[in-house]
C-alpha positions as CSV (number, residue, x, y, z in Angstrom):
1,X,-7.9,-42.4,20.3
2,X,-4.1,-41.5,19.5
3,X,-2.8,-42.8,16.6
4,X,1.1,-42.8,16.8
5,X,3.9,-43.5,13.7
6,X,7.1,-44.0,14.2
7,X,9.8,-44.1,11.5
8,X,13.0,-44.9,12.2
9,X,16.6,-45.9,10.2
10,X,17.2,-48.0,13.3
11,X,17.7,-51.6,12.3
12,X,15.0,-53.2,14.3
13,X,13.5,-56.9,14.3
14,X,9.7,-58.0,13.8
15,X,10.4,-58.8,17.5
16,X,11.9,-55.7,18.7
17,X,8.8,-53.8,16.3
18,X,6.5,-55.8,18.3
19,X,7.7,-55.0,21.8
20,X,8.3,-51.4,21.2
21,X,4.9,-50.8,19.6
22,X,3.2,-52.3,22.9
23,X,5.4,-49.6,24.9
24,X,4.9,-46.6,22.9
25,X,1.0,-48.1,23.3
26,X,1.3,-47.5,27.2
27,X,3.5,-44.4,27.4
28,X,0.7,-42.6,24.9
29,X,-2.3,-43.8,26.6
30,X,-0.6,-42.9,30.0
31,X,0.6,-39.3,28.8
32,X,-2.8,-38.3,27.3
33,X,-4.5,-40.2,30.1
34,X,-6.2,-42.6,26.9
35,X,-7.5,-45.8,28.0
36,X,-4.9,-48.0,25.9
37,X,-7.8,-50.0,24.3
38,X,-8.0,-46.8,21.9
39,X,-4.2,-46.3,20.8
40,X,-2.9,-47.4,17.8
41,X,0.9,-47.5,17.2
42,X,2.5,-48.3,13.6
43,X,6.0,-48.8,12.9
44,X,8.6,-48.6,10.4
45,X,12.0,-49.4,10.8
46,X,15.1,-49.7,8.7
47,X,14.2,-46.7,6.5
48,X,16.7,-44.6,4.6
49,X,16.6,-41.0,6.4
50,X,19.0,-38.2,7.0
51,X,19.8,-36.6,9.5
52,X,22.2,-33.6,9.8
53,X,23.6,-33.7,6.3
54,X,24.3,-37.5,7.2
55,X,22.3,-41.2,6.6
56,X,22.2,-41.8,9.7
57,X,21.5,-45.2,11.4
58,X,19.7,-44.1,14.3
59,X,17.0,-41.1,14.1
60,X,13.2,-41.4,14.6
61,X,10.3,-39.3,13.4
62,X,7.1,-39.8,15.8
63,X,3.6,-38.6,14.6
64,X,1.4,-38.4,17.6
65,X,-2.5,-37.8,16.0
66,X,-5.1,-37.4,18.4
67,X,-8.4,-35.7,19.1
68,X,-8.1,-32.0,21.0
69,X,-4.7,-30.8,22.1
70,X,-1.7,-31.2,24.1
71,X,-0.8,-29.2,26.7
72,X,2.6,-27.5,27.1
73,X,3.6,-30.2,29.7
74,X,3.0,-33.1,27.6
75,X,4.5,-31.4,25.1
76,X,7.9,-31.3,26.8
77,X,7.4,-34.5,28.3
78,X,7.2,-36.6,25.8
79,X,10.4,-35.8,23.9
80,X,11.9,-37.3,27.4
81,X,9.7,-40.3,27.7
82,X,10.6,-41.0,23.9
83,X,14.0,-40.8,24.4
84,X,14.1,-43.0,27.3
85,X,12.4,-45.8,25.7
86,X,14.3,-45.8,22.2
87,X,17.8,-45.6,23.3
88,X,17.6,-49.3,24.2
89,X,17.2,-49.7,20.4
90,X,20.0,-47.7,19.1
91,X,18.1,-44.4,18.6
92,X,20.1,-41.6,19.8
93,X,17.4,-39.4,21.7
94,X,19.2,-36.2,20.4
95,X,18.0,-37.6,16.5
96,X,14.5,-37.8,17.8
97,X,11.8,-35.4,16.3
98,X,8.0,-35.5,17.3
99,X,4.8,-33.7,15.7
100,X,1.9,-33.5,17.2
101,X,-1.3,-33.4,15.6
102,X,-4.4,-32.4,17.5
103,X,-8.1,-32.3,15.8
104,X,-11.2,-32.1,16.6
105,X,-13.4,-35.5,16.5
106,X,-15.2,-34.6,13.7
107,X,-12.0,-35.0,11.8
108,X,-11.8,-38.6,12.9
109,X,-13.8,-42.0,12.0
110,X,-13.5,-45.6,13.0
111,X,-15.6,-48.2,13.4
């Protein structure tokens, strides 16, 4: 399982929520090599957030939770991948900050 949130001030429709959650669902469960019927992906948009000393209208904050680690690959990878699938959605992939948070299973439950 990763779990994955992303905030963003970005304006974004129940539509455009929708399809972007089923992307950042494949891009995660390819990237971490996760069988996709184990990701979860949350998302909240229009949000009030600075950015620079600004409120800025397009910025994201992406939590990625999962069990273990990442590797130093994935972990330059995926500010990439992110970038290329939110600019579409007026998120400037220079505004885009990820954390990664790697457990062990015992920290994790679910049914």
């Amino acid at each position: 399982m990763p779990s994955i949130k992303l905030e963003t001030s970005a304006g974004l429709s129940k539509d455009q929520e929708k399809t972007l959650a089923l992307a950042i669902s494949k891009l995660c469960a390819e990237t971490l090599h996760k069988p996709e019927s184990v990701v979860q992906v949350r998302i909240e948009s229009n949000m009030t957030v600075s950015f620079g000393g600004t409120v800025d209208q397009s910025s994201a904050f992406i939590v990625i939770a999962f069990i273990g680690s990442v590797s130093e690959e994935t972990a330059r990878i995926f500010p990439v991948k992110f970038g290329e699938l939110l600019a579409p959605f007026g998120i400037d992939p220079k505004k885009i900050f990820l954390r990664y948070m790697g457990s062990d299973a015992s920290c994790w439950g679910w049914n």
